[in-house]
N, C-alpha and C positions, 0 to 999 in steps of 0.2 A: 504494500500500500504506500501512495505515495501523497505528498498533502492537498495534492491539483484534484485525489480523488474523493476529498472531503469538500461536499458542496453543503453545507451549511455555516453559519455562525453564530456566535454567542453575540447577547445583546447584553453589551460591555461598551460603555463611554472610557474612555480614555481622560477624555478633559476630567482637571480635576483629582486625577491620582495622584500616589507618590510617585516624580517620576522617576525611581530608581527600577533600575532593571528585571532586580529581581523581585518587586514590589507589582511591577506588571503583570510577569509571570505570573506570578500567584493570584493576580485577581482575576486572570483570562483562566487559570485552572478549575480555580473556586467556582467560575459561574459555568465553564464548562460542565465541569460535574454536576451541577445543580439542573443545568440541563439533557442531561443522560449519556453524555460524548461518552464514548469509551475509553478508557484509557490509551488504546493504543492510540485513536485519533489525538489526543488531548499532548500524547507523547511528540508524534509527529511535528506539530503546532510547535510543541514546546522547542523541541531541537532544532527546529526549522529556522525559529525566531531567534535562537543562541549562536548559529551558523557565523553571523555575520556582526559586524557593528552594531551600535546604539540605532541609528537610522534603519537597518536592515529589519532589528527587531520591530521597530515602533511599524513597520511597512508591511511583517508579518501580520503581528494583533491587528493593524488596523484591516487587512483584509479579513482576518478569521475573527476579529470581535466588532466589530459594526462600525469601529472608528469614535470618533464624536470629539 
């Protein structure tokens, strides 16, 4: 599975958080899970977003948690 084959998102504002990195993650996992993702998708997301830079990540969540 790859993350282009997760077509859903979590409904996660960004505006407004901590924005440390790893403060992100954790609130894109929290509502993840709260919306039934699976782990493994939630995994994907997560590694996906950690791949690259500060910008990469925020480019990641903002397409897999709704932005805002």
């Amino acid at each position: 599975m790859k993350i282009t084959d997760i077509n859903k998102k979590v409904k996660l504002k960004l505006v407004g958080l901590d924005s440390n990195a790893f403060a992100l993650i954790g609130a894109f996992q929290k509502q993840a899970r709260k919306e039934n993702w699976t782990p493994e998708e939630i995994k994907l997301v997560r590694d996906e977003a950690m791949s690259g830079d500060y910008d990469h990540l925020l480019a990641t969540l903002h397409c897999k948690g709704g932005g805002g």
